[in-house]
Backbone atoms as SQL, in Angstrom:
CREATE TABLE atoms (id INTEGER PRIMARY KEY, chain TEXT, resi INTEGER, resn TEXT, atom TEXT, x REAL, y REAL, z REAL);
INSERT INTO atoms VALUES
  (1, 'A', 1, 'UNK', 'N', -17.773, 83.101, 47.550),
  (2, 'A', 1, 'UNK', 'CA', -16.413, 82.877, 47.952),
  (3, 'A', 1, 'UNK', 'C', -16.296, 81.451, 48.502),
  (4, 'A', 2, 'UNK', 'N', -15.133, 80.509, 48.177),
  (5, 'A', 2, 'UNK', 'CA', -14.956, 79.178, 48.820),
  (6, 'A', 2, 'UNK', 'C', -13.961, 79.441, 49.999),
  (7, 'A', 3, 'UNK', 'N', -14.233, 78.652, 50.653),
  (8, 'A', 3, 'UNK', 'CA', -12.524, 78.249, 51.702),
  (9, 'A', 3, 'UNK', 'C', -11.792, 77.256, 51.758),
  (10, 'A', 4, 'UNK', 'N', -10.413, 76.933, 51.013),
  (11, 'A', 4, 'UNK', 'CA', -9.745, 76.385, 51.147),
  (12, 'A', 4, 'UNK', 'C', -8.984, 75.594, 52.473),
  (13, 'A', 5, 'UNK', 'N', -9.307, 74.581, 52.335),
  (14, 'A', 5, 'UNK', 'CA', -8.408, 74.002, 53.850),
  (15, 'A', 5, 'UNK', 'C', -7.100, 73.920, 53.733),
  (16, 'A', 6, 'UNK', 'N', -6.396, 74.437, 54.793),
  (17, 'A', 6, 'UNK', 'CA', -5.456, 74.080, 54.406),
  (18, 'A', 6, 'UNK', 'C', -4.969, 73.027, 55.563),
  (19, 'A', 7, 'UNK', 'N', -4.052, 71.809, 55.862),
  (20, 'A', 7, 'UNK', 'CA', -3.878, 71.082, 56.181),
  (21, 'A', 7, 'UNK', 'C', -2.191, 70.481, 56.648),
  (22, 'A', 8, 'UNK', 'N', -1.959, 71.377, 57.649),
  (23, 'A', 8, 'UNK', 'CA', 0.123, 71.255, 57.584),
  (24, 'A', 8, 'UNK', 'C', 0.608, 70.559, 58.383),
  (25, 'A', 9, 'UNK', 'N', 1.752, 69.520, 58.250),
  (26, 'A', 9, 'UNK', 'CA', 2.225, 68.563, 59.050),
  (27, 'A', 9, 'UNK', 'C', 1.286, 67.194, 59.131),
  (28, 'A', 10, 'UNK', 'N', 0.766, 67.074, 58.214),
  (29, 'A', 10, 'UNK', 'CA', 0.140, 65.599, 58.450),
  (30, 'A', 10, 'UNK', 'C', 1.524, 64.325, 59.021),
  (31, 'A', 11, 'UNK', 'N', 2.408, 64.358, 58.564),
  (32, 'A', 11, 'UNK', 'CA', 3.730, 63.327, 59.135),
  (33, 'A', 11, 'UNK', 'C', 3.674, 63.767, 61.008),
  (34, 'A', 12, 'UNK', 'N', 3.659, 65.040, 61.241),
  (35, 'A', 12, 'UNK', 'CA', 3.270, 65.186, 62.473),
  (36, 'A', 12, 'UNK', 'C', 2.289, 64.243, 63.900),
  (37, 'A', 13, 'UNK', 'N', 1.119, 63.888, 62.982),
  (38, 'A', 13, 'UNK', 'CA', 0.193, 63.122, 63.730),
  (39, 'A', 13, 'UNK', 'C', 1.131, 61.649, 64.128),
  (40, 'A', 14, 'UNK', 'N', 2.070, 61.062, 63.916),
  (41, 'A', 14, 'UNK', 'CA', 2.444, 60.066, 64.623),
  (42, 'A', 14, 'UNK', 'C', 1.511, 58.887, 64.057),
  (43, 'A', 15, 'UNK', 'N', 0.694, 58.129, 65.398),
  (44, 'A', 15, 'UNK', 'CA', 0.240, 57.138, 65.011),
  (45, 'A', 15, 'UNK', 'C', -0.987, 57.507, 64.208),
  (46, 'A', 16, 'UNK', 'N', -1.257, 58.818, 64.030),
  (47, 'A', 16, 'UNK', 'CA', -2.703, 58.696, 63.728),
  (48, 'A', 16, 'UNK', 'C', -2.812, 59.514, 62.136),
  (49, 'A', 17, 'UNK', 'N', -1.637, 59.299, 61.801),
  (50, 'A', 17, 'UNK', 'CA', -1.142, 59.607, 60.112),
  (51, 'A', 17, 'UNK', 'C', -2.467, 58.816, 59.515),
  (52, 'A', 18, 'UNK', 'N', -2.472, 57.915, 59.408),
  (53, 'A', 18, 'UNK', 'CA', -3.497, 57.064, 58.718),
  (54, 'A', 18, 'UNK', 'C', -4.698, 57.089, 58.974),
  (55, 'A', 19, 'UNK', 'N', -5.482, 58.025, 60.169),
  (56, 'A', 19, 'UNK', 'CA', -6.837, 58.492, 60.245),
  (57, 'A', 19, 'UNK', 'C', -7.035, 60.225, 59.632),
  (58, 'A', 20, 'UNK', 'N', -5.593, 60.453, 59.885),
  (59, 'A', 20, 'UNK', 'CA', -5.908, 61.868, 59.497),
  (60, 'A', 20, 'UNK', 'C', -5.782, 61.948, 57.734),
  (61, 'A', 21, 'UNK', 'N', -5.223, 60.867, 57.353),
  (62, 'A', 21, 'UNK', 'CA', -5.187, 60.864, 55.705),
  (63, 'A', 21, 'UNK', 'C', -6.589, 60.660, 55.005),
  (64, 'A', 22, 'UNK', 'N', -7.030, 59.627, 55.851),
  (65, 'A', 22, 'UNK', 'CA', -8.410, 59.338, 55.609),
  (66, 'A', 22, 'UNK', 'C', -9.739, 60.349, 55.744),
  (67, 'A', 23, 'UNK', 'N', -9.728, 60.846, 57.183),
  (68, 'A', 23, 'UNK', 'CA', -10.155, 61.784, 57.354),
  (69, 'A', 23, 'UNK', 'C', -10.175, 63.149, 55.933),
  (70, 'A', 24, 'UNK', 'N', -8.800, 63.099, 55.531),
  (71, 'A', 24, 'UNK', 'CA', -9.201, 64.679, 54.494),
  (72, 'A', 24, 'UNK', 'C', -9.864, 64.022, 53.610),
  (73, 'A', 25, 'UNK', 'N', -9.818, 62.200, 53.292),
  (74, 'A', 25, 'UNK', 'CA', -10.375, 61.612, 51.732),
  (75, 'A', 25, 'UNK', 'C', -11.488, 61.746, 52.047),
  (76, 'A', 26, 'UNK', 'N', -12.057, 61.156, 53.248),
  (77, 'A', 26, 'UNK', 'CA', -13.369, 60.783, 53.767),
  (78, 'A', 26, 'UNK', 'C', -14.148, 62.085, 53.611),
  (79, 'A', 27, 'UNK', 'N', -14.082, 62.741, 54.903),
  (80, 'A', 27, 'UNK', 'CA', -14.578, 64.085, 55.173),
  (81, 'A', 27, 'UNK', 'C', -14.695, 65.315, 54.551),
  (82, 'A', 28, 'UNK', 'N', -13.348, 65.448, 54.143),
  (83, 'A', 28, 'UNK', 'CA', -13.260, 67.239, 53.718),
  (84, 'A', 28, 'UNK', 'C', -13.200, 66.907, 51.948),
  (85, 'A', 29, 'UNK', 'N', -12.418, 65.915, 51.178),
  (86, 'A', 29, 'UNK', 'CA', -12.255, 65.956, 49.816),
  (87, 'A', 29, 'UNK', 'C', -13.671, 65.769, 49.163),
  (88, 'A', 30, 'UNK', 'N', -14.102, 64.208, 49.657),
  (89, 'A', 30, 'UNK', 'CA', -15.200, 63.555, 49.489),
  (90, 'A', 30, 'UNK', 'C', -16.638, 64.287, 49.043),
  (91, 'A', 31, 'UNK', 'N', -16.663, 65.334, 50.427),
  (92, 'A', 31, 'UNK', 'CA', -17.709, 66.356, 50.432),
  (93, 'A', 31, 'UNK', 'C', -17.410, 67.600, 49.318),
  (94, 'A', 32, 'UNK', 'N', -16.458, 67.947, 48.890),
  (95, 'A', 32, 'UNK', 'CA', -16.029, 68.522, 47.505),
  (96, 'A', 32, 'UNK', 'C', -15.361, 70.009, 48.042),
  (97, 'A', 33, 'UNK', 'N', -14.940, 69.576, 49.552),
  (98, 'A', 33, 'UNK', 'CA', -14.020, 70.873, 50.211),
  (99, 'A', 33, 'UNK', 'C', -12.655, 70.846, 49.401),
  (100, 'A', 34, 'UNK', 'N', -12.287, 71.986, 48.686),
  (101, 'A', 34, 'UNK', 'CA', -11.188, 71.839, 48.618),
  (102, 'A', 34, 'UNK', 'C', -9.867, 72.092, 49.682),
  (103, 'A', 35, 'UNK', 'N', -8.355, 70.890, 49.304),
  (104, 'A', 35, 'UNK', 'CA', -7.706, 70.676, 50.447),
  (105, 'A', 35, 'UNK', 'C', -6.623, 70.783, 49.928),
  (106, 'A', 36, 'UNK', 'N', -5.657, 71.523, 50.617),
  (107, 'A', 36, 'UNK', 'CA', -3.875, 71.465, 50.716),
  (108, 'A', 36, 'UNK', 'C', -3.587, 70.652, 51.635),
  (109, 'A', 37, 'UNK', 'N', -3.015, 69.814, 51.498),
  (110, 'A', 37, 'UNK', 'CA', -2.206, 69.609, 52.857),
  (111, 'A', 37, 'UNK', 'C', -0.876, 69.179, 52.760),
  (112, 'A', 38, 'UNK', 'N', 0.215, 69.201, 53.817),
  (113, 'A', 38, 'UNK', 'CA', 1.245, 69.259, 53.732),
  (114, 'A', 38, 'UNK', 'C', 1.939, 67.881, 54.584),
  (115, 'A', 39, 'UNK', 'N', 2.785, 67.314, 53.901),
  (116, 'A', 39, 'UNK', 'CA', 3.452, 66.514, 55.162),
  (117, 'A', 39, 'UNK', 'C', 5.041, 66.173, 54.108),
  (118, 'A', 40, 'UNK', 'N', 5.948, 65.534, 55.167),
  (119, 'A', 40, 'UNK', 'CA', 6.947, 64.882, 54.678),
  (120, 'A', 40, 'UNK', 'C', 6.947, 63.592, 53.658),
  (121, 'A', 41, 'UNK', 'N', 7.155, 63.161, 53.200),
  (122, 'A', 41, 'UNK', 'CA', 6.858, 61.681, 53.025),
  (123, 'A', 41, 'UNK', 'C', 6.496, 60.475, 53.531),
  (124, 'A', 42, 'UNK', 'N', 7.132, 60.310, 54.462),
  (125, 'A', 42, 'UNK', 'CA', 6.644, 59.221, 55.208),
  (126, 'A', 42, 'UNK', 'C', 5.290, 59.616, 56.128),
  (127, 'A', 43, 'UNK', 'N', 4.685, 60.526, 56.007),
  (128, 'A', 43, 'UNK', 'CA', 3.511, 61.207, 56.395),
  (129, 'A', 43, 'UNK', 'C', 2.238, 60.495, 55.623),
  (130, 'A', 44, 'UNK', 'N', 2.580, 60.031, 54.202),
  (131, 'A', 44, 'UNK', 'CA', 1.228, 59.589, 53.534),
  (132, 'A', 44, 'UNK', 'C', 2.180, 58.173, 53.037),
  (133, 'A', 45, 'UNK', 'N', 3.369, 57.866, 52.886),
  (134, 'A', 45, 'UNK', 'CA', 3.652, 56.936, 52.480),
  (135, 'A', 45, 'UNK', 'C', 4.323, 55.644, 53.632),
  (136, 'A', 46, 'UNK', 'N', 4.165, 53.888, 53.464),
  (137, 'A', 46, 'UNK', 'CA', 4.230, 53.295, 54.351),
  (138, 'A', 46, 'UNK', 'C', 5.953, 53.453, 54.112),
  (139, 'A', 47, 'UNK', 'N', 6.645, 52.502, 54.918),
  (140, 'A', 47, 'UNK', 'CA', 8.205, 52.179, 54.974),
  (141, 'A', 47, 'UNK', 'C', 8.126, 51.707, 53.583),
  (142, 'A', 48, 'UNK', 'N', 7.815, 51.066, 52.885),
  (143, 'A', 48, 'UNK', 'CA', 7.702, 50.277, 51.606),
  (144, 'A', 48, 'UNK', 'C', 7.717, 51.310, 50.573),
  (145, 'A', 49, 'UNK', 'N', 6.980, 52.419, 50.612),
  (146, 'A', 49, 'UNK', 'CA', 7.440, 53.638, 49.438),
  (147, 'A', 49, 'UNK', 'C', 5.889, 53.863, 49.346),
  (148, 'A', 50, 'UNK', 'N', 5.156, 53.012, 49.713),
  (149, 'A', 50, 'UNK', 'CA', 3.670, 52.593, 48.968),
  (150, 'A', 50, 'UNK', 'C', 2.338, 53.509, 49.718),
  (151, 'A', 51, 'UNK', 'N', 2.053, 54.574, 49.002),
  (152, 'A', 51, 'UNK', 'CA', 0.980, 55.799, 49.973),
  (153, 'A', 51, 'UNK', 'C', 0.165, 54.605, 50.983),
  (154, 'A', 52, 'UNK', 'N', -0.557, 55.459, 51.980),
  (155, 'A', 52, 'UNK', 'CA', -1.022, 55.132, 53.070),
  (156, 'A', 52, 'UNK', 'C', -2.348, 54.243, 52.392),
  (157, 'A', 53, 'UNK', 'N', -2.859, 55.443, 51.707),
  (158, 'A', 53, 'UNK', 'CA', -4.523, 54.840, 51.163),
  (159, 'A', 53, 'UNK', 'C', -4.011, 55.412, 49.248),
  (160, 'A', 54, 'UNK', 'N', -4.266, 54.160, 48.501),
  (161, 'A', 54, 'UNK', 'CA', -3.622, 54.448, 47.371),
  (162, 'A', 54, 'UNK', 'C', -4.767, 55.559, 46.458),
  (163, 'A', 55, 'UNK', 'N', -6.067, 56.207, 47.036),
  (164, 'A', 55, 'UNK', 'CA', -6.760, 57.175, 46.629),
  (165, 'A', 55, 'UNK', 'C', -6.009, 58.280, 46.233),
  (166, 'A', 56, 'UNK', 'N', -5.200, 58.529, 47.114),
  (167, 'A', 56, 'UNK', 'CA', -3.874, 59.830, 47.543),
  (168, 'A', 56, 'UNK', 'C', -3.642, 60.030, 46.170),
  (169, 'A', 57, 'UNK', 'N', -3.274, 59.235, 45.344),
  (170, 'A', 57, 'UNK', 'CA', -2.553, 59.386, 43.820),
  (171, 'A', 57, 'UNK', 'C', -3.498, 59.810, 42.725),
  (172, 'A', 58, 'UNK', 'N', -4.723, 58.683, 43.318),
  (173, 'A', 58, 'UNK', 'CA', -5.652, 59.327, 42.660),
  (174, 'A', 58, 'UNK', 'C', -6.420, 60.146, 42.054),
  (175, 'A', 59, 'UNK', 'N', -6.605, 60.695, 43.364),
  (176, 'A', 59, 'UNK', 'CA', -7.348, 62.075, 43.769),
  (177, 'A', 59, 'UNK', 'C', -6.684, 63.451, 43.967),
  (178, 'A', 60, 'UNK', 'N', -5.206, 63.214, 44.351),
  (179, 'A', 60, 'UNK', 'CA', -4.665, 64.240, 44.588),
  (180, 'A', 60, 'UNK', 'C', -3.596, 64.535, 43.718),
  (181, 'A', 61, 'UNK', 'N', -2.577, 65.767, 43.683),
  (182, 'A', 61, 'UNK', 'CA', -1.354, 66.013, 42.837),
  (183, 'A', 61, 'UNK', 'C', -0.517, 66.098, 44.163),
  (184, 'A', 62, 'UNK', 'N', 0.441, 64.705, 43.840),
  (185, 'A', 62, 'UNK', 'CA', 1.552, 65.211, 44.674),
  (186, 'A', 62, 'UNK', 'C', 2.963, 65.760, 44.446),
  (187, 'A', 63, 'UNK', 'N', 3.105, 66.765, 44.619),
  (188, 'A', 63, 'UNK', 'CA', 4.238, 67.337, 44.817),
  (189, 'A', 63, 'UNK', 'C', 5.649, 67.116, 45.390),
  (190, 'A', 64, 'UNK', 'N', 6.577, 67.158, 45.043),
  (191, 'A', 64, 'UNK', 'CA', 7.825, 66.982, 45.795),
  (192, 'A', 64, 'UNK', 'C', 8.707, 67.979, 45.910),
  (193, 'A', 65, 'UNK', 'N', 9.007, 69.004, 46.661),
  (194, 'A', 65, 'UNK', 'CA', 9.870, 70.027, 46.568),
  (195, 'A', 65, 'UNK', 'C', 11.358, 70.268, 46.687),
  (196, 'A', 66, 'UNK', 'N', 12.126, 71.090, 45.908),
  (197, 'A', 66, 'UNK', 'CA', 13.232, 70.752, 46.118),
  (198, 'A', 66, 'UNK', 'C', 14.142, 70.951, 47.658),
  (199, 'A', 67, 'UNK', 'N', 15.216, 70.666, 47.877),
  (200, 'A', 67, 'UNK', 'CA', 15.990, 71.286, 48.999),
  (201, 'A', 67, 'UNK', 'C', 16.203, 72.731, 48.384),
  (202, 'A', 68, 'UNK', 'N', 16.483, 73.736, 49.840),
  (203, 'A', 68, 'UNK', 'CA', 16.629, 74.765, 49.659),
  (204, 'A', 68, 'UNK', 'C', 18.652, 74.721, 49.417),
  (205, 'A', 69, 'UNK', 'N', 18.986, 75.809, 48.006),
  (206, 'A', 69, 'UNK', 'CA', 20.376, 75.905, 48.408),
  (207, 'A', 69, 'UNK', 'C', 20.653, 76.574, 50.159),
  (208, 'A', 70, 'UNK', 'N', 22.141, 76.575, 50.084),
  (209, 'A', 70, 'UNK', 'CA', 22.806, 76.797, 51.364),
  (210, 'A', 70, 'UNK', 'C', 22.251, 78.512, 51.478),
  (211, 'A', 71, 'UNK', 'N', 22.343, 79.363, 50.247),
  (212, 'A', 71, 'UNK', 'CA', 21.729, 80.475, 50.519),
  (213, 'A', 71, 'UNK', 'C', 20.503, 80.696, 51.043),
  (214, 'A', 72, 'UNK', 'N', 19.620, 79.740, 50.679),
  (215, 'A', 72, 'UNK', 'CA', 18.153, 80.293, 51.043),
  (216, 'A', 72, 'UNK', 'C', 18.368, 79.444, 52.057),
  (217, 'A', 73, 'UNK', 'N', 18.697, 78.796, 52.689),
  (218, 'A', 73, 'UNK', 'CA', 18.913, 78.590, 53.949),
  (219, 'A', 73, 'UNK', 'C', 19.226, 79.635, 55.125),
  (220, 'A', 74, 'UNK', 'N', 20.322, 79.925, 54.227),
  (221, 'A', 74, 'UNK', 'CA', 20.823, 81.161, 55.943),
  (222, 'A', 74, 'UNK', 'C', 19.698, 81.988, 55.626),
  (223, 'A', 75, 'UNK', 'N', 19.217, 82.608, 54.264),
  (224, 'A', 75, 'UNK', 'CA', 17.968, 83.482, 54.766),
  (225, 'A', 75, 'UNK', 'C', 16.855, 83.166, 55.285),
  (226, 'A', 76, 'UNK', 'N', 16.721, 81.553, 54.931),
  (227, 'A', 76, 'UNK', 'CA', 15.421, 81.497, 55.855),
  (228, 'A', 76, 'UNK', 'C', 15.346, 81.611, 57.531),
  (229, 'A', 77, 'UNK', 'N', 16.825, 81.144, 57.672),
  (230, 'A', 77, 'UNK', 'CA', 17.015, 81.595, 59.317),
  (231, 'A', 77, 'UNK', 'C', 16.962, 82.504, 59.964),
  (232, 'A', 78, 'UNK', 'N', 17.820, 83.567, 59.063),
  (233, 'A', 78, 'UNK', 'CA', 18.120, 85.200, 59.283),
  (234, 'A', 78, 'UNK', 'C', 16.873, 86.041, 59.305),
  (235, 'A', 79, 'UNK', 'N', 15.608, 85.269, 58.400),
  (236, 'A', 79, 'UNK', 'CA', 14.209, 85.772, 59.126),
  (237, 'A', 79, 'UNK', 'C', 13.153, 85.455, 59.822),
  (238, 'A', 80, 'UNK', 'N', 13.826, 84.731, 60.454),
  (239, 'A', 80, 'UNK', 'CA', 13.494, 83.874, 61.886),
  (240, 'A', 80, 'UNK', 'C', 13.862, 84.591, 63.039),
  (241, 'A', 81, 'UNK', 'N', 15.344, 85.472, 62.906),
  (242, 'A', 81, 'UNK', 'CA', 16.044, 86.107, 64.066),
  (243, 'A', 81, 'UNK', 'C', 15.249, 87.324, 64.473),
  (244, 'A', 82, 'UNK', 'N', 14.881, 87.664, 65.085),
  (245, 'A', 82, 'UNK', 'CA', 13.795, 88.623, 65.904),
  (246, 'A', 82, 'UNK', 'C', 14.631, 89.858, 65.509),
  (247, 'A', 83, 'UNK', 'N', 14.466, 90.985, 64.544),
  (248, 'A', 83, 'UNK', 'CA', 14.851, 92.010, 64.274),
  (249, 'A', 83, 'UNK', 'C', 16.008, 91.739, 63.782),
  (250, 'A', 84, 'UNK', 'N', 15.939, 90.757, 62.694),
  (251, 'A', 84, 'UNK', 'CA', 17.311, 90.895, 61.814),
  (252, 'A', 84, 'UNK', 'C', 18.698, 90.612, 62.205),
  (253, 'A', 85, 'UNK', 'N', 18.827, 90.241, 63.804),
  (254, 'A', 85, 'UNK', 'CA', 19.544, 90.797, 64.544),
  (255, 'A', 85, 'UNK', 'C', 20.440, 88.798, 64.601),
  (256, 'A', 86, 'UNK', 'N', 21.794, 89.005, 63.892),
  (257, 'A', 86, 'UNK', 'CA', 22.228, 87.797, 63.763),
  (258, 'A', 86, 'UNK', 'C', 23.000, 87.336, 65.591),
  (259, 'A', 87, 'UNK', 'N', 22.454, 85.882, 65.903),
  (260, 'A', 87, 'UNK', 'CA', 23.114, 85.580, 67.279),
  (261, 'A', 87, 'UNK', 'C', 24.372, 84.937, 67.705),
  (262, 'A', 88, 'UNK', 'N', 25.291, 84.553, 68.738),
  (263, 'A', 88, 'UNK', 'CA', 26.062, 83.738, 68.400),
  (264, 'A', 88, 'UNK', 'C', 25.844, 81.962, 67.965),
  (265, 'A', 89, 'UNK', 'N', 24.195, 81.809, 68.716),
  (266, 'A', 89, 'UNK', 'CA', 24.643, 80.301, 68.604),
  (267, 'A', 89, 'UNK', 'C', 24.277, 80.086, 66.450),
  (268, 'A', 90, 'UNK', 'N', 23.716, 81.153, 65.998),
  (269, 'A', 90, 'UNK', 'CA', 23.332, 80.741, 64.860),
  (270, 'A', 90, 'UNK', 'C', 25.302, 80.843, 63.560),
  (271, 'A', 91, 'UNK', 'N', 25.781, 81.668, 64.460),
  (272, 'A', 91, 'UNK', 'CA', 27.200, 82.326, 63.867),
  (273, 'A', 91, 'UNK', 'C', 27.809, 80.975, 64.128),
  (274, 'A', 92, 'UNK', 'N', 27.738, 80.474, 65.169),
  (275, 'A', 92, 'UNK', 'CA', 28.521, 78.783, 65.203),
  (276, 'A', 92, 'UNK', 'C', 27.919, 78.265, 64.677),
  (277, 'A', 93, 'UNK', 'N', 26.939, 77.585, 64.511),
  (278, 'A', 93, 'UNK', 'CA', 26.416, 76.351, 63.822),
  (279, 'A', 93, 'UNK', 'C', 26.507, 76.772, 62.258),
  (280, 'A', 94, 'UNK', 'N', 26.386, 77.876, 61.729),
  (281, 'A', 94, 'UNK', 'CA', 26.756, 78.291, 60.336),
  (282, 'A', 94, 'UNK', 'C', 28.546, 77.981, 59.969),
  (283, 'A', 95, 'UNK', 'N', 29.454, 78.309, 61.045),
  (284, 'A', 95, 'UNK', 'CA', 30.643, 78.061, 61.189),
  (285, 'A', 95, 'UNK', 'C', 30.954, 75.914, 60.981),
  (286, 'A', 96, 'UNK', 'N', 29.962, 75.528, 61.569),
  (287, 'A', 96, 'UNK', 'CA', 29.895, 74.292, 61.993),
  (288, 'A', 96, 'UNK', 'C', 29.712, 73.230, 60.376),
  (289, 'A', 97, 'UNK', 'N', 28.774, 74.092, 60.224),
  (290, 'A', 97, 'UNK', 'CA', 27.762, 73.448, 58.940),
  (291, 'A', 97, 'UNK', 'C', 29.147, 73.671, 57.695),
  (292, 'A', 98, 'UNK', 'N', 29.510, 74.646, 57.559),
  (293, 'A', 98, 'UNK', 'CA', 31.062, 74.853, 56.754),
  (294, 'A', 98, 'UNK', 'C', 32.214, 73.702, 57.102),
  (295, 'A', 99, 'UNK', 'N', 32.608, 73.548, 57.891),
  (296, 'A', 99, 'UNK', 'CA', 33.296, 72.658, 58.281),
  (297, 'A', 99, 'UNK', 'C', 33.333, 71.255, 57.735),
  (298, 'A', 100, 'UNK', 'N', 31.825, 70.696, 58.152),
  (299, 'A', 100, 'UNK', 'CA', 31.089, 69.249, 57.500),
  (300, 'A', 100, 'UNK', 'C', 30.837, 69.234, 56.460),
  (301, 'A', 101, 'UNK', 'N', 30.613, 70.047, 55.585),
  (302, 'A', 101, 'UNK', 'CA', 30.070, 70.152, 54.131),
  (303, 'A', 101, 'UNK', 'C', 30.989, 68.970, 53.728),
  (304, 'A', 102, 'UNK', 'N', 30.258, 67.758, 53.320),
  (305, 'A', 102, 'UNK', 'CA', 30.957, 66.931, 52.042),
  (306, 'A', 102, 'UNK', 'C', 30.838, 66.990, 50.761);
């Protein structure tokens, strides 16, 4: 049996995006661990568009996922709510979000 790493929020680390990118090339890929990991964009890529360490493209498949529609939205919230159970502040900001829609 193998174990997969898995690896979530790399954009999370702040300043240390660029050791922890390295770190999965260095450490965990390098050694032939296989790795998921997850971040936003600007997580592996600089302000310029241009990945952190250009191995990333290399070595890895990156993915881009779509936005969720407005439906799978409210459901992803609605199973977030502790027993199904819809609240007011989520009934306003759903009210809110209608309003702004451009």
């Amino acid at each position: 049996m193998r174990t997969v790493i898995v690896i979530d929020g790399i954009d999370e680390a702040s300043d240390l995006r660029e050791v922890v990118v390295n770190m999965i090339l260095c450490q965990l890929y390098d050694r032939g661990h296989p790795v998921v990991a997850t971040s936003r964009p600007e997580g592996v890529q600089r302000a310029d568009g241009r990945l952190i360490n250009p191995e990333l493209g290399e070595f890895f498949t990156i993915l881009d996922l779509e936005c969720l529609t407005k439906k799978q939205q409210k459901r992803a919230i609605e199973a977030q709510l502790s027993d199904g159970n819809r609240s007011k502040f989520f009934d306003n900001l759903e009210g809110y979000s209608e309003v702004f829609v451009v």
